[in-house]
Structures are given as C-alpha cells and as structure tokens.
C-alpha positions as CSV (number, residue, x, y, z in Angstrom):
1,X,245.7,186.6,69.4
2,X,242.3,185.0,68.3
3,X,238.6,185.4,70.1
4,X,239.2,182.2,72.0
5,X,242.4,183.7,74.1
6,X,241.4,183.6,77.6
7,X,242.0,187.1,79.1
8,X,244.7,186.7,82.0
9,X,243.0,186.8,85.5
10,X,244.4,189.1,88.4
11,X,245.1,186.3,90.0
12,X,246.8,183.1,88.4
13,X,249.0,180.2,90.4
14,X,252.2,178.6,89.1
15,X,251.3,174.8,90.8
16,X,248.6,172.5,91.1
17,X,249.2,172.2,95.4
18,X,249.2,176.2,95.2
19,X,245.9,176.1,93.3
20,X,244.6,173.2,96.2
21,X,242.0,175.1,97.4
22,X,240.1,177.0,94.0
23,X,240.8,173.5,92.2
24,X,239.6,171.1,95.2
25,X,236.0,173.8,95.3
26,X,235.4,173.0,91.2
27,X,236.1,169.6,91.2
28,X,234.3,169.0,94.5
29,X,231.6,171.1,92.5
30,X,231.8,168.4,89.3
31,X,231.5,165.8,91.9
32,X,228.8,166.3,93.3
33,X,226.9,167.1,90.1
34,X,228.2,164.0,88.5
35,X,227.5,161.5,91.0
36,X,224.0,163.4,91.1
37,X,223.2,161.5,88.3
38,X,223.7,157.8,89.8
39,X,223.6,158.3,93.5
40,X,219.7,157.8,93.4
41,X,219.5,154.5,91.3
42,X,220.6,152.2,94.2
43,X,218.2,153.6,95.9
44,X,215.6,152.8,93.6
45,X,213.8,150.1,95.0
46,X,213.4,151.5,98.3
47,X,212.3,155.1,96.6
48,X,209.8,152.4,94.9
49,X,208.3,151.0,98.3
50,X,208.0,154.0,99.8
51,X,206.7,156.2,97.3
52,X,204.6,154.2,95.7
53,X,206.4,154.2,92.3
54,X,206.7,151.8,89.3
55,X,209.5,151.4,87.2
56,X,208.3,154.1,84.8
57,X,208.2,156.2,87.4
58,X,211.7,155.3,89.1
59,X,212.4,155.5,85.5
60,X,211.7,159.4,85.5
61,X,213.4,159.6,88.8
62,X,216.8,159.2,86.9
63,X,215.9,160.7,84.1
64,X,214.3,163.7,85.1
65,X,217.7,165.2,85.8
66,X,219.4,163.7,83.0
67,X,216.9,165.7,80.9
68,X,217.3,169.5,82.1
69,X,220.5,169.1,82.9
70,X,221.4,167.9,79.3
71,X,218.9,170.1,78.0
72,X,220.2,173.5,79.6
73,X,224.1,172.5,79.4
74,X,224.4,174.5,76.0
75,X,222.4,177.6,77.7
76,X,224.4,177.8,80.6
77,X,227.4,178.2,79.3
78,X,225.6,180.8,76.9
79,X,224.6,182.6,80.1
80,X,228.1,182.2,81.7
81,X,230.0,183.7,78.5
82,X,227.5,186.7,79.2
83,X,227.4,187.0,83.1
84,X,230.0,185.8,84.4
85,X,231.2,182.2,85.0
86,X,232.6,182.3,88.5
87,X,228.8,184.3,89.5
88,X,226.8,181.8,86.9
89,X,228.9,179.2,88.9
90,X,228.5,180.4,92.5
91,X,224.3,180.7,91.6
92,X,224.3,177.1,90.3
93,X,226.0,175.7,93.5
94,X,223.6,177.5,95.5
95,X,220.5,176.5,94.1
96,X,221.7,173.1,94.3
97,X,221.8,173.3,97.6
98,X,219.3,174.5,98.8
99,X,217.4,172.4,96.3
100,X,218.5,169.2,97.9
101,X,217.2,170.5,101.2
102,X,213.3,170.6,99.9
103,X,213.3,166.3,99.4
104,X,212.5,166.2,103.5
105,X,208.6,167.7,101.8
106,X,208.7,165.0,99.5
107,X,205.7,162.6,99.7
108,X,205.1,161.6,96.4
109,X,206.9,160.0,93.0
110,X,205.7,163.4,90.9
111,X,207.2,165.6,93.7
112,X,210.2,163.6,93.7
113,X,210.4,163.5,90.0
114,X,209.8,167.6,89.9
115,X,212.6,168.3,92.6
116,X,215.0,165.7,90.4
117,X,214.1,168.3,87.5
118,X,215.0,171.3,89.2
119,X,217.9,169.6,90.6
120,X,218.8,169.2,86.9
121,X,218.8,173.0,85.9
122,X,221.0,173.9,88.6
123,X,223.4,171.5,87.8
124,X,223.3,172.8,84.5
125,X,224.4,176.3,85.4
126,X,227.7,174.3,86.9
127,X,229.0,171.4,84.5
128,X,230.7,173.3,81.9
129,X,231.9,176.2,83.7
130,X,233.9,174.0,86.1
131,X,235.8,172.9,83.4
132,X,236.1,176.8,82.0
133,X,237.1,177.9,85.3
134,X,239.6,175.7,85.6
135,X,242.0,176.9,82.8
136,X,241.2,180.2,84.3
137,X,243.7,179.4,87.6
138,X,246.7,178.8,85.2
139,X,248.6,180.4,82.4
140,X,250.4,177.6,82.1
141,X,249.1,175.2,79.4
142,X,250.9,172.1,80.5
143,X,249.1,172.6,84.6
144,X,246.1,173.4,82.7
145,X,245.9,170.4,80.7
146,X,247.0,168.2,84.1
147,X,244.3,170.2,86.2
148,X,241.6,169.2,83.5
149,X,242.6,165.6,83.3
150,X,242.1,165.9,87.2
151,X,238.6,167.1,86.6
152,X,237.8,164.3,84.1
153,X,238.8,161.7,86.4
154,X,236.8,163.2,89.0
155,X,233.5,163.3,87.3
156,X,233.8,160.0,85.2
157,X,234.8,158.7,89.1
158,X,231.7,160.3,90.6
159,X,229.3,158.8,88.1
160,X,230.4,155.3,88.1
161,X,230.7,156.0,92.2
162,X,227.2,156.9,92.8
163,X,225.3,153.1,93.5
164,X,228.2,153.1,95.8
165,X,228.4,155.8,98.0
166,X,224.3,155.4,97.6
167,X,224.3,151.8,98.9
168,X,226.2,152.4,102.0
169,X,224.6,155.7,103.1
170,X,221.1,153.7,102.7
171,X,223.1,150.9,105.5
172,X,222.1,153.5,107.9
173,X,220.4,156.2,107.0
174,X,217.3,156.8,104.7
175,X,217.3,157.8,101.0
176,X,216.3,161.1,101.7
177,X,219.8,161.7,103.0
178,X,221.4,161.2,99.5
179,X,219.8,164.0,98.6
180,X,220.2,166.1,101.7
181,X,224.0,165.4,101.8
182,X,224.2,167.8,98.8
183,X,223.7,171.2,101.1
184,X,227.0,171.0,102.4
185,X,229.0,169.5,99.5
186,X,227.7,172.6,97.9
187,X,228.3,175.0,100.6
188,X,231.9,174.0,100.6
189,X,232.4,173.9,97.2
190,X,230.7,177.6,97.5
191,X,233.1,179.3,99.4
192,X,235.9,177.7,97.7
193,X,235.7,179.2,94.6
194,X,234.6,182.1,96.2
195,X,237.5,182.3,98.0
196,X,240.0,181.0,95.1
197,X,238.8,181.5,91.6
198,X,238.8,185.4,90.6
199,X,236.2,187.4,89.1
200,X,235.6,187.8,85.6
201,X,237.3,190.7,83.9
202,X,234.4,192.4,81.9
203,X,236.7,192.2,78.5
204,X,236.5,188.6,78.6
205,X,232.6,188.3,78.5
206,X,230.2,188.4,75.5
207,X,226.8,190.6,75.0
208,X,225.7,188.0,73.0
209,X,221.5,187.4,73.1
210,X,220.8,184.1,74.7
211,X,218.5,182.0,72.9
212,X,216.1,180.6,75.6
213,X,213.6,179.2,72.7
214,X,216.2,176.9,72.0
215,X,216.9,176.1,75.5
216,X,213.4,174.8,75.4
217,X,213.0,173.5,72.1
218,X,215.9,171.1,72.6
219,X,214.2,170.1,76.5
220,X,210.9,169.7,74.9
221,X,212.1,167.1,71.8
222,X,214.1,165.0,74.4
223,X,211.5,165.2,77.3
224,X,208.7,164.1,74.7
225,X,210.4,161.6,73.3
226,X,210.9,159.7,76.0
227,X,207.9,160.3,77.5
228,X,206.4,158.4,74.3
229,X,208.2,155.2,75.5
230,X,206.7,155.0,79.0
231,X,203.3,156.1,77.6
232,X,203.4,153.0,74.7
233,X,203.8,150.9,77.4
234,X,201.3,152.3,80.1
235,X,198.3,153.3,77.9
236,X,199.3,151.6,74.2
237,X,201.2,152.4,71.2
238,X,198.1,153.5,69.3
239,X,196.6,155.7,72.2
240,X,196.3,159.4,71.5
241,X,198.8,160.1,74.5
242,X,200.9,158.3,73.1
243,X,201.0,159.1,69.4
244,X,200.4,163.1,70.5
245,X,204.3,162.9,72.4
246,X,205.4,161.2,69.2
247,X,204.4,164.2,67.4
248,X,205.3,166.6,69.8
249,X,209.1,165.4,69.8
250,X,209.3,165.1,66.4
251,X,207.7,168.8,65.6
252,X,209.7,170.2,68.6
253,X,212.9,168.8,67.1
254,X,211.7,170.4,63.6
255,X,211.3,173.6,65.0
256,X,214.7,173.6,67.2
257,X,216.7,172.8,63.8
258,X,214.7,175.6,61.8
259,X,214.9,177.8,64.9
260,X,218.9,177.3,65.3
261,X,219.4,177.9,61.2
262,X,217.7,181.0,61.2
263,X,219.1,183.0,64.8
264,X,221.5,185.3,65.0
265,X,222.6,183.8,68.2
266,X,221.9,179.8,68.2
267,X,222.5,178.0,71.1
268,X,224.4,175.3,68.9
269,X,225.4,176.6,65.4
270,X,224.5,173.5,63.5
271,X,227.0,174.1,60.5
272,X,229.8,172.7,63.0
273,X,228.2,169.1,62.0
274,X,229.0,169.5,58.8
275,X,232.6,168.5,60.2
276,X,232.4,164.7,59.9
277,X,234.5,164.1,63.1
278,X,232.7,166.1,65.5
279,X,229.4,164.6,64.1
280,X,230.9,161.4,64.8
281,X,232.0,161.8,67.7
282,X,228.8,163.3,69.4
283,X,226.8,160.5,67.8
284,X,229.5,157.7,69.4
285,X,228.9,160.0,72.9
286,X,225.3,159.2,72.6
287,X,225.8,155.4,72.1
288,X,228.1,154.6,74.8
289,X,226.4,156.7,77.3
290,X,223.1,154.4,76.7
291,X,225.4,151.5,77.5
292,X,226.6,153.1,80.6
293,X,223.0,154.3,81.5
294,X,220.8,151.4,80.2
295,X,223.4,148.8,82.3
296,X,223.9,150.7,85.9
297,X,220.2,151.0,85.6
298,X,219.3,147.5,84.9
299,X,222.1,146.2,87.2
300,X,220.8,147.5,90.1
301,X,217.1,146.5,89.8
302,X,218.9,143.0,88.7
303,X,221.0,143.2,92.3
304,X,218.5,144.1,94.6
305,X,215.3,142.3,92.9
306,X,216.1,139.3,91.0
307,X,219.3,138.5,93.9
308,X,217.5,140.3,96.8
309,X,221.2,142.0,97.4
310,X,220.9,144.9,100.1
311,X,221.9,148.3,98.7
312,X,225.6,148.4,99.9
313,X,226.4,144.8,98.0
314,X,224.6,145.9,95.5
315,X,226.7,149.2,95.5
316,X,229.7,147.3,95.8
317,X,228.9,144.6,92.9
318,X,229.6,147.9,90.6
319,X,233.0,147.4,91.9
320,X,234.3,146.5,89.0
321,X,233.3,149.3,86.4
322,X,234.7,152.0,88.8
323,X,238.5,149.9,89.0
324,X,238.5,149.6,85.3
325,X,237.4,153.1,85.1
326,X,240.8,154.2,86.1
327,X,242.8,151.2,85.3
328,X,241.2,151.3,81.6
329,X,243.8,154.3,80.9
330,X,246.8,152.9,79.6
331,X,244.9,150.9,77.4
332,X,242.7,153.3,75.4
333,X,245.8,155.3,75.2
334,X,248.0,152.7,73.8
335,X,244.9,152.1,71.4
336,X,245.0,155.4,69.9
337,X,248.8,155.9,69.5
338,X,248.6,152.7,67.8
339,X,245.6,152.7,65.9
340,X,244.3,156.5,65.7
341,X,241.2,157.8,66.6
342,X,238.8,155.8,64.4
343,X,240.5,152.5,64.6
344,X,241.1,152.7,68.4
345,X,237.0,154.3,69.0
346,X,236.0,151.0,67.0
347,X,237.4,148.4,68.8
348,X,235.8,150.4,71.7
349,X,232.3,150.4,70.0
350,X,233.2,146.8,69.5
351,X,234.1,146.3,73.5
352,X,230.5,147.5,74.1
353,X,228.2,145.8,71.7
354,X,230.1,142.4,73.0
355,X,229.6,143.6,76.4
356,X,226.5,143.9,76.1
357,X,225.7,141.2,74.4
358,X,227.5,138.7,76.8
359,X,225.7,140.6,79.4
360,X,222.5,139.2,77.7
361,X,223.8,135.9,78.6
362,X,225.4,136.7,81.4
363,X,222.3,137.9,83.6
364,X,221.1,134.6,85.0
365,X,224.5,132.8,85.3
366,X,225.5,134.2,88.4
367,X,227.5,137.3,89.7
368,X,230.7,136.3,87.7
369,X,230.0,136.3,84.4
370,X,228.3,139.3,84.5
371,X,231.4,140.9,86.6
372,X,233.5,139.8,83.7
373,X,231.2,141.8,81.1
374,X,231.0,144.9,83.3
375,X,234.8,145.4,82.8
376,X,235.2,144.8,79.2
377,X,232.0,147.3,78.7
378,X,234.1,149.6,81.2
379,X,237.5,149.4,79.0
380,X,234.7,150.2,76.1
381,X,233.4,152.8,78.2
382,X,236.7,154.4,78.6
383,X,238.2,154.2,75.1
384,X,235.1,155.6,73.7
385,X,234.1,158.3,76.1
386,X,238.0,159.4,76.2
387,X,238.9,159.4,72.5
388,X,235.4,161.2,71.2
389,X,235.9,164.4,73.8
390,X,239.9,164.7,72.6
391,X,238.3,164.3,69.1
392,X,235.7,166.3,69.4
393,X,237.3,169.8,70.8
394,X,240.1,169.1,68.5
395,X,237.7,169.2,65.1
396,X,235.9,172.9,66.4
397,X,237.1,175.8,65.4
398,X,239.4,177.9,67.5
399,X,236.9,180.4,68.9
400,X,234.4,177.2,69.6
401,X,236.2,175.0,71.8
402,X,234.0,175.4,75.0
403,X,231.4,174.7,72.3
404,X,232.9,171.6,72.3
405,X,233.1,170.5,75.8
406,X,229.2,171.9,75.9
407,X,228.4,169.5,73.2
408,X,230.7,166.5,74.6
409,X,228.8,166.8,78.1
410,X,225.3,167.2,76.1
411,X,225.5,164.1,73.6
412,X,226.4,162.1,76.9
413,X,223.4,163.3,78.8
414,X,221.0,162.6,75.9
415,X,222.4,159.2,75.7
416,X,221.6,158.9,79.4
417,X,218.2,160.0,79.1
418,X,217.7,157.6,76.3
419,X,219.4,154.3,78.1
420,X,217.3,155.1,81.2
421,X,214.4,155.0,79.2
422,X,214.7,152.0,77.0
423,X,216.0,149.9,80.2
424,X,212.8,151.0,82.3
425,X,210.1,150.9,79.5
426,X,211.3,147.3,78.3
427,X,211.1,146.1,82.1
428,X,208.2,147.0,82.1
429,X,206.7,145.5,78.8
430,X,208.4,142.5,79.4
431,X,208.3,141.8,82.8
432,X,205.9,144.0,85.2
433,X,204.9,147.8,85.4
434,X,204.6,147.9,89.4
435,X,207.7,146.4,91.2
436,X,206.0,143.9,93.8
437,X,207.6,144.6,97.5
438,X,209.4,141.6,99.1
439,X,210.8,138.9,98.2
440,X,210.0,138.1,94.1
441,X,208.6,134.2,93.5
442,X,210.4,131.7,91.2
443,X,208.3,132.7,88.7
444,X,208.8,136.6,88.8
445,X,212.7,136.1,88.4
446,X,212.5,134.1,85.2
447,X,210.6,136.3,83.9
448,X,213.1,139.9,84.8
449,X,216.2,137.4,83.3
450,X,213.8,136.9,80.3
451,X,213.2,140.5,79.9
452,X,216.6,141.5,80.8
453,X,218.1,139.2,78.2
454,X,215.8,140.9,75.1
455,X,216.7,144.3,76.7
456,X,220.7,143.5,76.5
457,X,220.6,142.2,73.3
458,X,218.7,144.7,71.7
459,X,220.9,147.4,73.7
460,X,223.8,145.9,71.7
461,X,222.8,146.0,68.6
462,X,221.9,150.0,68.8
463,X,225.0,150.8,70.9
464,X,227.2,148.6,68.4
465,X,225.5,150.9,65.2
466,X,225.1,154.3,67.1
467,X,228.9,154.1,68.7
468,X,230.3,152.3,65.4
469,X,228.6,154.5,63.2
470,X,230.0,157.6,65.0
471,X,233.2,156.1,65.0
472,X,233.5,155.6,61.4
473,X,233.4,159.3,61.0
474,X,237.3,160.2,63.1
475,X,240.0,160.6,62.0
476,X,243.3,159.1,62.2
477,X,245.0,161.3,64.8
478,X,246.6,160.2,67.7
479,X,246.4,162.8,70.3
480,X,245.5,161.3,73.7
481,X,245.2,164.7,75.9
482,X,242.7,167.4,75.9
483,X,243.3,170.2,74.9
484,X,241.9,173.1,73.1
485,X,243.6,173.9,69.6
486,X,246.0,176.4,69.4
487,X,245.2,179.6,70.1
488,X,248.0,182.0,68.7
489,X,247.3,184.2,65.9
C-alpha cells in the first residue's frame, strides 16, 4: 500500500452512533474554532465603545486570528504528522481554553487584539487534525466519507453561526463572555477525544524537520500586508510606515518562495501549483472567502450603525446565509453533475460578483433587498467553497492529500484576512476612522451607504476575477464527495 495508507488504530468503530462520543469531541472541537472566527464581529460595536477602538482596530480584532491561525495551519499539521495528532490536538484544545479565560484582564484594543492572536495559534494546532482524526475512528471508507461531510457541515455552520449565537449572548451578558464561554467548550471537547480517539501508533508518524522559518515567513507577508492597508489610511499612502510594510510583505513573500524551493522539508512544496486545478482552486478559495468575510463584516457594522439594530436582530438578520448554507446543497451538487467542476464553480463565481454587486445597491433600500442578495451570495458561497475543496484533494498526489485539506483551510483564511481588511480600511477612508457612540445623524448614514456602495462594488469586481479566474483552471469532473484518492498500490 502507498505512504498515504493510514495505519489501523487499536481501536476503530463499525457506526457513526457507536463513534458518538470521539466524533461529537472533534466536531465540537471544529466548532468552536470555526465560529471563533465570527462570534466577535457582532460584537463589534460594543468592543468599539468600550475599548476605545476604531474600525481599524475592530478591524484587527477579526483579523488578528484569521492571520495566525491561517498562517500556522500548514505547520500544525507538520507538527501533528511528527508528534502525534490526537497529543498536537489535545495541546491545541487546551491552550484554547485557557486562552479564552485571560479576556477578563483585557482593558485595552492591543491587548484584545494580542489575546485574538494567540487565540489564533492554538486554533491552529486543531483545524486540520480534526479532520485527520476523523478518518482515524473508521476503516470503513463510506462512514469515513459521511463522518467528514458531518464535520464540513459543522464548521461551515459554526462560521456563518457566529453573529448569531454572538448577538443573543450580548442580550444578557457582556462580550467578554463570548470569549470566556470557550473554557468549557474546550474542556469537553478535551476529554472527549481523550476518552474516544486512540493514540497514535509510532509507525504512522513522520521525523520529518519542521520548517518554522516558513511558518513565519508566510505570517509575516500576510500580517504586513494588511497592515499596509490600515496604515495608508491612518498615516498616508506615501508615509514611511506605510511604504516600509509594503516592502516588508513583498520581501517576506520573496524570501518564503525562495525559502520553500530550496528546503528539504517545505512547509508547502510549491511544485504542487504547477497542477492547474489545485492552483485554481486555492486561488477561487481565496476569492470567495473575501466575499464571505468582507460581507458578514460590513453587514454587521451596517445593522447595528447605520439601522441602530441591537446585537441579537442584527444576529438574526444573518438568518438567511446560515438557511441557505445548508439548503444550498442540492443545488451545487446538481450543478456539478451537470456542468462539471469548472462550469458549475463559474456560475458560482458568477452568484458572487452579482451578489455583491446588488448588494451595492441593495445597502440603503432596506432589509429586503439586501436579504435577497445574502442568499444568492450564500448559494455562491456554497457551490464555490464545496466544489474547490472536492477539486482540490482530488488534483494532489496520493501521499499529499492532508496537504490538501491544509491548503483548502489556508487559502480560505487568507481570503478572510484580506476581506476583513479591505471592508475596514475602505470604511474608514470613505466614511470615518473612529465609530462615533450613539445614535449616527442623517448625515453620518449617507455617508456609510456611500462608502458601503464603493466597497461592494469594488468587492465584486475582485471576487468575480479572483473566484472566476481560479475557476477557469478545474476540470470537468463531477465528483461531489470528499474524498482522498485512492490509496491501494
């Protein structure tokens, strides 16, 4: 059998309802990292008031976890291969914890911001080795493949759930508790795959070397990059902060490529682009996680701002994306066995530049229209997102299909990072860098629509290129599940 046979565990399970308890601890454990990533932007405004905190800095709220977390995802899995993925995992979940538990000595935006980051790292150490561990229960490859469609649905769920679950905790209880409420999620997750999943078997790890300078080669081109957006806006495009993270991001990115060609033991082998469809399909991640990014964070400063919305209407005005989330299904499937990848990831593409696009017009119209545009981008968001991770593990070679689901999860946290950013530094060119407390004048709201209106409609043109342009690159295949490639000799 090839490298990329998983070793049989002591201890495997012949059902999903006999599995309950390992495979309720990992995708309680991709929950909570998921929805991680949202929970805190309906809470936004209020983390605003009382820290003190413009929208650069809310900005970098969000996106300070978005960045380490996308940034380390690659590692981790490195240091799992080599560890131990159930002890990598079991770490992560702890730190994660306990991490949450530090935001009640929070005081100030950078603190918030540097908790966020670490928050980020931990998280790392547990998104892709959830969705190792789970083929690790079965030997079965059909309950595999149904236990990791459970796990997508989970996360996708928790992400679009955050504003949500955020907006009704904040009903009665401050925002610190989003945060705190972590510690037990954790704790219970903990146990159960302590209790479920089995050790590693020492014949199924590598001694690879992990490559750390790429870790942070990779953090330092994203971080700098968008730190070059806020600082255009806040002290000019010309000033030397400026122009010195411009450089920085383009000469860390310069060394990261020279630095993967030449190790022994890259964190991402960069030959594997040279495979048109899992170059496309990484680039079309990127796009259509900007869209998701750049519209739940604009939504929800357009909610509670511009309609004064408290945080639970405002959490349940996102309503609509997390129905079509799941109802979505059937549809990008029937688009792929009709159509094939590239056709059906098109029309997707296509779903989210008009989406986007109405939503420019959409955004001082009233709730409606822009409830109308939220679930086409969502059936986007679906086709796009589903049909570029099947495409993408199918492409890699057989020994490189957790490569895959690394990659997958990474292109869709850079895309974050970058949809955050361009949402908060246009707000604040166009409309304001401090968010005034109270109730915004006449005046103040024309201006957000203004600025939100250029910020849609230039978010549709890139998505529409980035996605499209990805898209171009699939091929015709009509798988809709997935699953790794086959892994007999």
């Amino acid at each position: 059998m090839s490298a990329t046979t998983i070793t049989p565990a002591v201890r495997t399970y012949g059902s999903l309802r006999a599995a309950w308890i390992p495979l309720f601890a990992l995708c309680l454990a991709f929950f909570v990292e998921m929805v991680d990533n949202t929970l805190l932007t309906i809470a936004l405004p209020t983390i605003g008031r009382d820290l003190g905190a413009g929208t650069t800095g809310l900005q970098w709220v969000t996106a300070a976890y978005s960045l380490t977390f996308g940034g380390l995802l690659l590692t981790a899995g490195s240091v799992a291969d080599r560890f131990g993925r159930r002890r990598v995992l079991l770490v992560g979940l702890a730190a994660f914890g306990t991490i949450s538990l530090a935001v009640i000595a929070v005081h100030s935006a950078a603190e918030l911001i540097g908790l966020r980051a670490a928050l980020g790292v931990a998280a790392a150490a547990m998104a892709p080795i959830t969705n190792s561990l789970v083929f690790r229960l079965f030997e079965d490859q059909a309950l595999r493949m149904r236990a990791m469609t459970l796990m997508i649905v989970v996360g996708m769920s928790g992400f679009i759930l955050g504003p949500l679950l955020g907006g009704t905790a904040l009903a009665h209880v401050g925002w610190e508790w989003l945060l705190l409420v972590n510690a037990p999620i954790a704790l219970v997750a903990w146990i159960g795959v302590r209790l479920g999943v089995p050790a590693d078997r020492p014949d199924g790890l590598t001694s690879d070397r992990l490559d750390l300078p790429g870790a942070l080669l990779s953090i330092g081109a994203i971080g700098l990059a968008c730190y070059a957006l806020t600082s255009g806006v806040e002290h000019g495009w010309l000033a030397p902060l400026t122009l010195g993270s411009i450089l920085g991001a383009v000469l860390a990115l310069v060394a990261f490529v020279r630095h993967e060609r030449r190790s022994a033991s890259p964190m991402l082998d960069l030959r594997i682009f040279r495979d048109g469809t899992v170059r496309g399909a990484a680039i079309a991640q990127i796009g259509t996680s900007i869209a998701m990014a750049g519209v739940m964070f604009g939504l929800i400063l357009h909610f509670q701002f511009a309609y004064g919305w408290s945080p639970v209407r405002a959490g349940l005005a996102n309503l609509p994306m997390i129905v079509t989330m799941i109802a979505a299904t059937p549809i990008s499937e029937s688009l792929v066995r009709r159509c094939g990848h590239r056709v059906a990831c098109l029309v997707g593409a296509g779903f989210l530049a008009g989406s986007l696009a109405g939503l420019s017009w959409a955004v001082d119209h009233g709730y409606l229209p822009i409830a109308v545009f939220m679930v086409t981008l969502t059936i986007g968001l679906r086709t796009v997102m589903t049909i570029c991770a099947v495409a993408l593990v199918e492409a890699m070679p057989s020994n490189r299909t957790s490569l895959g689901a690394a990659l997958n999860d990474t292109a869709q946290e850079v895309g974050t990072s970058v949809g955050t950013a361009v949402v908060g530094t246009l707000i604040a060119a166009l409309v304001t860098v401090a968010l005034p407390s109270g109730v915004w004048s006449d005046a103040l709201v024309a201006s957000f629509f203004h600025g939100e209106r250029i910020t849609y409609a230039l978010l549709a043109v890139v998505v529409g290129i980035v996605a499209g342009w990805g898209a171009l690159t699939l091929t015709d295949s009509r798988a809709t599940d997935e699953h790794p490639m086959d892994e007999s000799a």
